[in-house]
N, C-alpha and C positions, 0 to 999 in steps of 0.2 A: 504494500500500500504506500503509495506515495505523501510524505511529510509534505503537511499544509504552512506555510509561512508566512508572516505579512511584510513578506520585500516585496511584492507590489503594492503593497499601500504605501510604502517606505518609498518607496522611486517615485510613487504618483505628488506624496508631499514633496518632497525634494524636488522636484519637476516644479512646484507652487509656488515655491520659497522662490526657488530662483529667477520669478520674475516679480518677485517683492521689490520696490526699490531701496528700503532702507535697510533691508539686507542683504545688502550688496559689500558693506561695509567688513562683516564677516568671513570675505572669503580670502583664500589663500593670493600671496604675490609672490614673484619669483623675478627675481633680477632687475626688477625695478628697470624695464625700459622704458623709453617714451612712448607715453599711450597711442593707442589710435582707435579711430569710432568705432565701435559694431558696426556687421554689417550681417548678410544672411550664412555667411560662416560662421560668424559667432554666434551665431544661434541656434546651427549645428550640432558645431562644442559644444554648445550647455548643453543639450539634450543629449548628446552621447556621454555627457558625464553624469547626469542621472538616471535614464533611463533603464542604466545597466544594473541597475541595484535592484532591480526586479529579477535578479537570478546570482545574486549576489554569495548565496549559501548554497545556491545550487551547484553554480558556474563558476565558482571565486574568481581560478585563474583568468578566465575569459571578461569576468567583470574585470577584473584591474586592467588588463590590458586593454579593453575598450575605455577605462574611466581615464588610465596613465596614458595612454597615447592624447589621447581629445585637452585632458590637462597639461601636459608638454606643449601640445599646437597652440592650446590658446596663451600659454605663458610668452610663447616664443615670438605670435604675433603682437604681442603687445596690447591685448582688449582691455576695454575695463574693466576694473573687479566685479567678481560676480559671487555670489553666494553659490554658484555647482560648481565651483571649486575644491570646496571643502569636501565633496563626496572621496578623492585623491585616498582623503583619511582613513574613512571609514572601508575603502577599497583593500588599501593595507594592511588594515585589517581584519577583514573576512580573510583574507587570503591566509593568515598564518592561523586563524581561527580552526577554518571551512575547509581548506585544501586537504586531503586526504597523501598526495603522493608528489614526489617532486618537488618539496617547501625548498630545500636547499638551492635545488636549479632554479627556482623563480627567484629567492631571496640572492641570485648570484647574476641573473637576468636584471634585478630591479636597480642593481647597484650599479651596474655598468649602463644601465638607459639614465640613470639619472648623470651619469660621470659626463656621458654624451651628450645631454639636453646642459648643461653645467657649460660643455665647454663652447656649444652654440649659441647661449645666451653670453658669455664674454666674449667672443665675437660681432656680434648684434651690436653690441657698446654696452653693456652694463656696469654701471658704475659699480658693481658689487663688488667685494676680491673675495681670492679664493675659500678665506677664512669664513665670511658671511652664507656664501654657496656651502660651503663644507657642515657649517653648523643649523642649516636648514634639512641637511641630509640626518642630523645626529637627531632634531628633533620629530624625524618621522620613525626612527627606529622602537620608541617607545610605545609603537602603534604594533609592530611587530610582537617585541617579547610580549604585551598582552595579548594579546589574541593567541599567542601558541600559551600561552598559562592557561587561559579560558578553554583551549583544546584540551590542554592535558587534562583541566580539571572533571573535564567532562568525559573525557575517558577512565578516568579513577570512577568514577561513580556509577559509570556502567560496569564496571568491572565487579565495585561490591555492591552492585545490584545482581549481579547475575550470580557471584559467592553467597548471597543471601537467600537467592531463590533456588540454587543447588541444595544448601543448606536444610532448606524447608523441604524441597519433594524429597532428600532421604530422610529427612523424620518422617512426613506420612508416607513413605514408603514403610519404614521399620514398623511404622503402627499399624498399618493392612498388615505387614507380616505377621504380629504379633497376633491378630485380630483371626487371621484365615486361620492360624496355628491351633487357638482355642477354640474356633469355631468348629473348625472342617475335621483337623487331623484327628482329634482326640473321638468325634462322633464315628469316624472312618474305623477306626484302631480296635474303637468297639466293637463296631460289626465283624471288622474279621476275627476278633476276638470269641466272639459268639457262635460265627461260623464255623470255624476250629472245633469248638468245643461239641459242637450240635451234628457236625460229621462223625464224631469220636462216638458217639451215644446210639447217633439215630441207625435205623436199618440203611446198608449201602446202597441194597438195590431200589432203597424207595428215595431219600433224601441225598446220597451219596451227591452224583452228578451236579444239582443245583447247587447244593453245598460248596463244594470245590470251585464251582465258577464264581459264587461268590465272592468266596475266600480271595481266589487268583486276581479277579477283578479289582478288590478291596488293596491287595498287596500293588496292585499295579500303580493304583490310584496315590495309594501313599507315596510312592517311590515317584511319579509324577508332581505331584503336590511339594514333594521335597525340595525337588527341583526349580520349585517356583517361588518357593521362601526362598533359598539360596542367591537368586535374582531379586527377590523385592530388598532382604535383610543389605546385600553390598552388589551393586551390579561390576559385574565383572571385566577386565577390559578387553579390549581387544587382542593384547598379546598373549593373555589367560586364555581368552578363545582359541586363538589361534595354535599357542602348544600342549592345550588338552583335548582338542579336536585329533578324532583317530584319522584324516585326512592329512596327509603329511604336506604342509604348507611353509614356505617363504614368509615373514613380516618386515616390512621396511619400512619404518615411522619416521617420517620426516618433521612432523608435529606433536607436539604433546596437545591432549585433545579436555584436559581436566580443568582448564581454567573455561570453556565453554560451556554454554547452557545444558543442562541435564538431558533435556529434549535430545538437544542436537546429539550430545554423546549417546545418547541410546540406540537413535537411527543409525549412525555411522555403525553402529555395531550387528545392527540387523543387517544393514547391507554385507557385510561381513562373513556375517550367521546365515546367508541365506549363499550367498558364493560358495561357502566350503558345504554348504549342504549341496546344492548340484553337481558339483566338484565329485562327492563323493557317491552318487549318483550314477554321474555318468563318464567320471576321470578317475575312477575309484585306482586306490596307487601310483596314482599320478601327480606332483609335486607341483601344487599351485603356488603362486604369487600374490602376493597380497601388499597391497599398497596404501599407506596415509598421509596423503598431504594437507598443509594447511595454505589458504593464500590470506590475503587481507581481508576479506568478506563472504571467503566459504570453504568449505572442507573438498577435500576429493578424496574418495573411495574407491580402488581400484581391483577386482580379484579375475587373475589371468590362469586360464589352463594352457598347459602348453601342446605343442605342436600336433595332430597326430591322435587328441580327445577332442573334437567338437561336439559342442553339447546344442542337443535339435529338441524342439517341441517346449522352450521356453516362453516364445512369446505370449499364449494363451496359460501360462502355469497359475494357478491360485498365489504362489509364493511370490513370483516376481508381480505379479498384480497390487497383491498387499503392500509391496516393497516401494513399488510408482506412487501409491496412495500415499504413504509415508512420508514419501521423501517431498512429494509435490503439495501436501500439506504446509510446509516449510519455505514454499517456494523453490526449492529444486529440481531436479532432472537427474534420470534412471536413463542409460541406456544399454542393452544387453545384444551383444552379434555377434559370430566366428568370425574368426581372424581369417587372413589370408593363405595363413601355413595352415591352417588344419584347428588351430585353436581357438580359445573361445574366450570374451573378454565382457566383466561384469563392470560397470562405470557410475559415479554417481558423484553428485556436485549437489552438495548441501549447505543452504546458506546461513550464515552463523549470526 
């Protein structure tokens, strides 16, 4: 679902402001040229230096560089001051805010356009010297470190938000465990307990047979049920899966996957759970591969049969069904196909 923002209200005020006349006074100056009138260029500029803040969280990089180019142009022709000047600021930073990838090549981009708008406006004639230009450059930095503080902060707090809510689904997990244990196991335990005893007593050829299937049924059930505390009480990871599964598999973890949502770790592990079960299936003895990456917004699961076991009649299986259900719940994508040599490869991109 796409995050609703109001940088379009923010660019439509900004857009207002800037044809206020007595906040014109407001806005930035740079090199103090000799003025000269507006004309329909400068009207341009303003609008390309606010308009952009309508994608400002979206778009950071792309706002600053439509706000800092159109701010350079109008500094360099020399306009009047204008109040959409100032957006420069608030450009700077979104960017160290908002920007997800690349801060350092933009913060390394910004320094060297401004060195170059610097060394154009002395040129021009600016009475400015270098020390004025220079301490115009120190006064935008402090637009920078906050905006990456405000980043960081805001990634601490999703972090022990998501420790928190880990935290919580394994207590009500432990409590359904503890819950299913007294409910189920102990009513179960008793029946086979009974049927045990009620084989031992009763005639065999009248009661025997029901008996027994009970009994069997009963023991299966517990031993199934076990299995399911085992999972609720600590879920297990994927490298627990992978070297107790009797399918002799490869693990190569590129990511630790414990500081992610409980969700998410779960799925990754059914996708998992569900590769080394057709593996064994239809590659039975056959050493699969098993892969876990993490990238910056989503997990990749990967389980490879090799050359030689292609594995047929998946795409309609109940299991990989439930598997698409899972992972597209999240926003993800499942895809399952043979390879080219002979083998068969299970895929999934899960978003974190």
């Amino acid at each position: 679902m796409r995050r609703v923002t109001m940088d379009p209200l923010l660019a439509a005020a900004f857009t207002a402001l800037a044809f206020v006349p007595w906040m014109a006074t407001m806005g930035s100056q740079f090199g103090d040229l000799p003025q000269r009138p507006a004309d329909a260029f400068a009207l341009v500029l303003v609008l390309a230096q606010t308009v952009p803040l309508a994608v400002r969280t979206r778009w950071p990089a792309a706002c600053l560089a439509v706000v800092g180019t159109s701010w350079a142009l109008y500094q360099a022709f020399a306009y009047p001051p204008q109040f959409s000047t100032v957006t420069v600021y608030l450009a700077i930073y979104s960017v160290a805010a908002h920007q997800r990838r690349f801060r350092a090549a933009i913060a390394i981009t910004l320094v060297a356009a401004y060195a170059v708008l610097a060394l154009i406006v002395h040129r021009l004639g600016s009475p400015s010297d270098p020390a004025d230009l220079a301490g115009f450059a120190l006064m935008l930095s402090p637009l920078w470190v906050l905006g990456a503080y405000v980043r960081r902060h805001r990634a601490d707090e999703v972090a022990r938000r998501q420790r928190a809510e880990a935290a919580a689904t394994a207590e009500e997990r432990a409590r359904i465990a503890r819950e299913l244990h007294d409910v189920v196991t102990h009513h179960v335990t008793a029946i086979v307990v009974q049927a045990d005893a009620a084989r031992m007593v009763a005639a065999p050829e009248v009661a025997g047979p029901a008996l027994a299937t009970i009994e069997d049924t009963g023991r299966r059930a517990l031993s199934e049920l076990r299995a399911l505390l085992d999972v609720l009480e600590e879920p297990r990871s994927i490298r627990d899966l992978v070297e107790r599964n009797a399918q002799p598999a490869t693990l190569v973890e590129d990511a630790d996957l414990r500081s992610l949502p409980a969700t998410v770790q779960l799925v990754a592990y059914r996708v998992v759970q569900e590769g080394l079960t057709n593996a064994a299936k239809y590659a039975a003895g056959q050493r699969t591969a098993v892969r876990v990456s993490r990238g910056e917004d989503d997990v990749r699961v990967e389980v490879t049969n090799p050359a030689g076991t292609a594995i047929g009649g998946l795409s309609g299986g109940r299991g990989l069904s439930g598997l698409r259900d899972r992972v597209g719940a999240l926003g993800g994508s499942v895809s399952a196909a043979p390879l080219p040599d002979g083998g068969f490869r299970l895929h999934a991109r899960i978003p974190t």
